[in-house]
N, C-alpha and C positions, 0 to 999 in steps of 0.2 A: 504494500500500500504506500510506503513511505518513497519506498523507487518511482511508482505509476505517479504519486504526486510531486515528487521530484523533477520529473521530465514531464509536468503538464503544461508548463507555458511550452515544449518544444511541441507540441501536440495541437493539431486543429481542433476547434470547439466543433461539435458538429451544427452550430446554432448561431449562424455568421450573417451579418446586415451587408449587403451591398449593395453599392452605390453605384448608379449608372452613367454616366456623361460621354459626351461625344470627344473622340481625341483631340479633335480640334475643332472650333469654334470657329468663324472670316469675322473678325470685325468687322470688315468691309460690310458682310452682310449682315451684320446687326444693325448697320449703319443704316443701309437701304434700307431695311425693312421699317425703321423707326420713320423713316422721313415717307416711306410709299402710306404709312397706316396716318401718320399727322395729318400731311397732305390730302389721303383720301376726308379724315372727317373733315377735316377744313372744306373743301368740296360740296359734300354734302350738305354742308350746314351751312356755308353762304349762299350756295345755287339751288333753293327750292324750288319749287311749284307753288303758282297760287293756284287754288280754287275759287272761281269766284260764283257767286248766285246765278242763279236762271233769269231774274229778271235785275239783270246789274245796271243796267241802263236810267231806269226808271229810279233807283235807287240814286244813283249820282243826278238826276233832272231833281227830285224833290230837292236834294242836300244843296245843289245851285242856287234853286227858286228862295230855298230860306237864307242863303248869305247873303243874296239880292235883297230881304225882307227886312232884313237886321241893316244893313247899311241906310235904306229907307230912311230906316228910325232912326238912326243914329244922322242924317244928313237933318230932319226933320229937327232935332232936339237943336242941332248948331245953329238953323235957322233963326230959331225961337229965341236964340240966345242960351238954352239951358245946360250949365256945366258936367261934368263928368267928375266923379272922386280918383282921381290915381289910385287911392289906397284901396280903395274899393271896385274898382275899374280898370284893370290896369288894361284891358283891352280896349277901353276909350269906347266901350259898342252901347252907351245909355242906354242900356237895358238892366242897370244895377241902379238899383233906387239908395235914396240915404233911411240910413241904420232907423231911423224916427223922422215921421211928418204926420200930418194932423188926419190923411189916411191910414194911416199902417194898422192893422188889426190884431196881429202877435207877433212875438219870435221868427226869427228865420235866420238858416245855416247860410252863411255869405260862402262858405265853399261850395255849398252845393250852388246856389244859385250862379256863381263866378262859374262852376264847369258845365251847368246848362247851354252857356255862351259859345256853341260849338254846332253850326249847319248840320253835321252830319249826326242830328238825332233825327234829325228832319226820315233819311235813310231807317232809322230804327223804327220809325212808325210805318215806312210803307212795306217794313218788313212784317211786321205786327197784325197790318191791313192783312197781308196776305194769308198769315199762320189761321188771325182768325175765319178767311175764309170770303175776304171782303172781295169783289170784283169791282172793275170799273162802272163808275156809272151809279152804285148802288147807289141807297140812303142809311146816312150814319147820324145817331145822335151825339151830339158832344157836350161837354159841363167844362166851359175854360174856366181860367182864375187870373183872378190882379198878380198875385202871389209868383205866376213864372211866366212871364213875357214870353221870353226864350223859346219855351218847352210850348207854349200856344202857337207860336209860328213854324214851330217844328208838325205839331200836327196840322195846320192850316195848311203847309204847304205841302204837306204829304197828302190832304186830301185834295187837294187844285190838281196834285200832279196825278190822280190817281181818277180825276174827273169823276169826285163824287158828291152827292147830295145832301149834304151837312145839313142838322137842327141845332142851332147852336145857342146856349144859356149861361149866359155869364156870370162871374159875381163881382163886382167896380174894387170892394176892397183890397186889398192888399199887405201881405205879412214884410218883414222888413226884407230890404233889398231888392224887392219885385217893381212891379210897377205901380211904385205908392206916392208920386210926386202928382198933387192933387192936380196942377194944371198937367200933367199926361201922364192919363193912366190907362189900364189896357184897353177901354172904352176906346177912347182917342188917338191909338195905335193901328185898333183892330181899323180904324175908318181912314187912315192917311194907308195903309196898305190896299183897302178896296179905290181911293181915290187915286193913288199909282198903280191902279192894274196887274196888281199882283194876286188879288184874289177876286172871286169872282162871287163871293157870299159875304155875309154879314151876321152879326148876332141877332134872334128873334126877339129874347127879352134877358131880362138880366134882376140882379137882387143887389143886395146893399152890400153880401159877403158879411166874412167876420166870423162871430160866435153865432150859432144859431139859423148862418146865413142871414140875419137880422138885424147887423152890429151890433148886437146886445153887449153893451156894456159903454159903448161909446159916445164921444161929446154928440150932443145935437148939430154942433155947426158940422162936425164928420159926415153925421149923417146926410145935410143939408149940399156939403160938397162932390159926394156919391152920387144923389141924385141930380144935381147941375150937372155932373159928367153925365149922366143916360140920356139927358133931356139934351143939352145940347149937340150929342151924337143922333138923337132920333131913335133911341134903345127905348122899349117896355120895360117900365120897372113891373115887376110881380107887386100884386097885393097885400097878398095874405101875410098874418103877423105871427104864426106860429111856425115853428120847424115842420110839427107832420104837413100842415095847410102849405106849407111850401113845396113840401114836395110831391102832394097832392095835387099841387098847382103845376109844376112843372111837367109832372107824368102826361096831364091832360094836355097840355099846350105840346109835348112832343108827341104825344097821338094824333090829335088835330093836323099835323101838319104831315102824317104819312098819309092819310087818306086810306087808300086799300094798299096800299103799299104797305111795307113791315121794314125796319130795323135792320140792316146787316151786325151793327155796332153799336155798342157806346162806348165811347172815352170819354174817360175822366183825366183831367189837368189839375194836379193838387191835392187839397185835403180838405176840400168843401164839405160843410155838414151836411148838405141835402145834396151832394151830389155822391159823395163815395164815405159820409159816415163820420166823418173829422178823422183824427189819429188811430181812433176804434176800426173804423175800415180799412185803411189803410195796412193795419196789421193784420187783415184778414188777407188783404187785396195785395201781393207784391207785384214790383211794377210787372207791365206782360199782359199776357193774354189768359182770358178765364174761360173758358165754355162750360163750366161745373162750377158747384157749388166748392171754393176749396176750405178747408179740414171739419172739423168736428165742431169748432164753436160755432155758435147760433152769428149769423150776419147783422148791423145794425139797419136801422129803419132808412130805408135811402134810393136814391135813383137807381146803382148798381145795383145792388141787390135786388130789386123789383125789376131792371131790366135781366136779368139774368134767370130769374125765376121763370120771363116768357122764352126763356133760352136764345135772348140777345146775348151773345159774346161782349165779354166787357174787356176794355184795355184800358191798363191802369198807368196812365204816363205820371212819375211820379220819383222822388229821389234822383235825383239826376247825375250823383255820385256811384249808386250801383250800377246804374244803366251803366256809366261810363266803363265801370271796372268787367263788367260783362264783354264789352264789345269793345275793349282794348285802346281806348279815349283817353287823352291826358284828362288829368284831374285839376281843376282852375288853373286854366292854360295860364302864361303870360306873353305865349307870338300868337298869334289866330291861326286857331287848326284849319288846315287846306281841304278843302272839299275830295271826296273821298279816303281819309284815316281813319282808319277802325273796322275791324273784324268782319263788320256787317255787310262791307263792300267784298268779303274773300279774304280766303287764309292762307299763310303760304303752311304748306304740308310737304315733309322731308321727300325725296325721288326713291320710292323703295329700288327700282332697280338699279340705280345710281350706288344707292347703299349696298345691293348683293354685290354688285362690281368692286367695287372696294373692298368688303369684306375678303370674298373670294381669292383677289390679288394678294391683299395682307396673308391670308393662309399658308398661300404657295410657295410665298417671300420666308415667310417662319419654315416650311418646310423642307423648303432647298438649302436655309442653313441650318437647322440642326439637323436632319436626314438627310446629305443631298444623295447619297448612293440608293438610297431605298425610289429618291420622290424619279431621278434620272438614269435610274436605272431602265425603265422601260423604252425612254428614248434610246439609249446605245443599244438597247436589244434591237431595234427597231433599225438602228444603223447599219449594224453590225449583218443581219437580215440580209438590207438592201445591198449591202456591197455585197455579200456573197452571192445573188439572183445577179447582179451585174458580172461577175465574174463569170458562171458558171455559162451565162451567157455570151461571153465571151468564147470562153472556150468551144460552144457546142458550132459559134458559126465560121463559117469557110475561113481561111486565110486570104488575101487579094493578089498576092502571086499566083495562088492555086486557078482563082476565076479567071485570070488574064490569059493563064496555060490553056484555059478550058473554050 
């Protein structure tokens, strides 16, 4: 025992690890293979493919028609004399109201409204049109707001370009940053765009906005300045002094005006009480398209939910911040976004077969330096073959001394 373990380091363990590697390695070709595999995804990922919509055309006509609608306004406001906030504005497009005026009715996110200020939501509504189902020509009901100038021309111009047959019900007030500057508010917007020939419809009638859709809560002279905007635009103010009586009142005035005709749509613009339920709705309704009832909580008492119950399609233009981050939009630009940016107009998606190319080459490249005898081996067989069929064929045919004797 003492001898056996004596001479057992000179002894093989029968229970031995080994290690396999290639005798030699080519730097050279690790070298390739690094820059052919870089190179390829570099390739791939700068040179995509887009994808764009079925009807991309029409998508880029609406997103035009609204940067044409927005300079409008903003030529109309110089005219007048009325300034712009840089700190609030930095896109100079006076469609940013100041933070408080004797209209303003609540709170509002100056981000969100600053990245409303973007044509190509214009594109996100006739995309919207479509999903819901909307064709050319139909008739749509709409509920605009003081609250997003912007986001109201983005759908007006998605329905002009879409040549469709809008009921439309506004509310004059305004939350801050919208269009709350008592001498132009969305009243007097919506009318210097049909007076420049950019739209071809108008508001039917209109409410005071606010709480309640009623200004509840607000000064008398408020209230008094709301109504000079309707009256000296030629707007119907609605009667009725209650929320349901409001929207009682509106349901009837947009029946009245289908005739036997029906609804392809409603949208809603904001967070109007009698149009989509204040904040309460809104957290039922995200922005988009509804053709269903969406989840489990009970709906509040409102235009959307009453149009959706006749299985009118509702679209909720609304947050103008998600919208953006959906479909790829800077968020409260500071250059003006160019007509056609964002997602809506087409995606770029990787070139798969671009990508098997690559892959495939990167493989071959690894394999001819760590195996090159296995991966080239078939080639020299293949050589090796061919010269011998050359040969043999050589031999079998005449010599040229022979054929000249002959």
């Amino acid at each position: 025992m003492n001898e056996l373990s004596s001479n057992g380091d000179a002894r093989k363990s029968p229970f031995q690890v080994m290690y396999w590697r290639p005798k030699r390695l080519s730097r050279a070709g690790l070298w390739a293979g690094m820059i052919m595999s870089l190179s390829g995804m570099a390739l791939v990922h700068f040179w995509p493919a887009k994808v764009s919509p079925e009807h991309h055309e029409q998508l880029i006509a609406a997103a035009t028609k609204a940067e044409s609608a927005m300079q409008v306004i903003a030529n109309v406001h110089q005219k007048q004399g009325l300034r712009s906030v840089a700190k609030l504005d930095p896109l100079d497009s006076h469609l940013i109201g100041p933070s408080m005026s004797l209209v303003t009715s609540k709170l509002g996110s100056l981000e969100s409204k600053q990245t409303s200020i973007n044509p190509n939501f214009a594109a996100v509504v006739v995309k919207w049109f479509e999903e819901a189902g909307v064709k050319p020509g139909d008739r749509v009901a709409i509920g605009a707001s003081g609250s997003w100038p912007a986001l109201n021309i983005a759908v007006y111009m998605a329905a002009e370009t879409l040549q469709l047959k809008p009921t439309i019900i506004l509310s004059a007030a305004s939350s801050q940053y919208g269009a709350n500057r008592p001498e132009m508010m969305w009243v007097d917007m919506e009318k210097h765009l049909h007076d420049a020939g950019l739209i071809s419809f108008r508001a039917t009638a209109g409410t005071y906005g606010g709480l309640y859709d009623r200004a509840s809560g607000m000064h008398e002279q408020t209230r008094q300045l709301l109504a000079d905007a309707m009256d000296r635009n030629g707007v119907r103010m609605l009667s009725s002094t209650g929320l349901r009586d409001l929207i009682d009142e509106r349901m009837t005035l947009y029946e009245s005006e289908i005739q036997s005709d029906s609804y392809a749509a409603y949208v809603n613009i904001g967070g109007g009480s009698a149009s989509i339920g204040g904040s309460e709705g809104n957290s039922c309704f995200a922005p988009g398209v509804h053709t269903e009832v969406p989840g489990d909580e009970p709906l509040p008492n409102c235009i959307a939910a009453r149009m959706l119950a006749t299985n009118v399609p509702v679209i909720n233009v609304v947050d103008a911040k998600s919208i953006a981050e959906r479909y790829a939009m800077p968020i409260a630009p500071v250059v003006h976004p160019a007509v056609g940016q964002g997602d809506v107009f087409g995606r770029n998606v990787y070139r798969r077969s671009l990508a098997g190319v690559v892959m495939g080459l990167t493989w071959l490249m690894m394999a001819i330096t760590v195996a090159p005898g296995i991966v080239l081996h078939p080639l020299r067989s293949w050589k090796t073959w061919r010269k011998s069929a050359d040969d043999s064929s050589d031999a079998s045919s005449m010599p040229k001394h022979v054929e000249l004797m002959i």
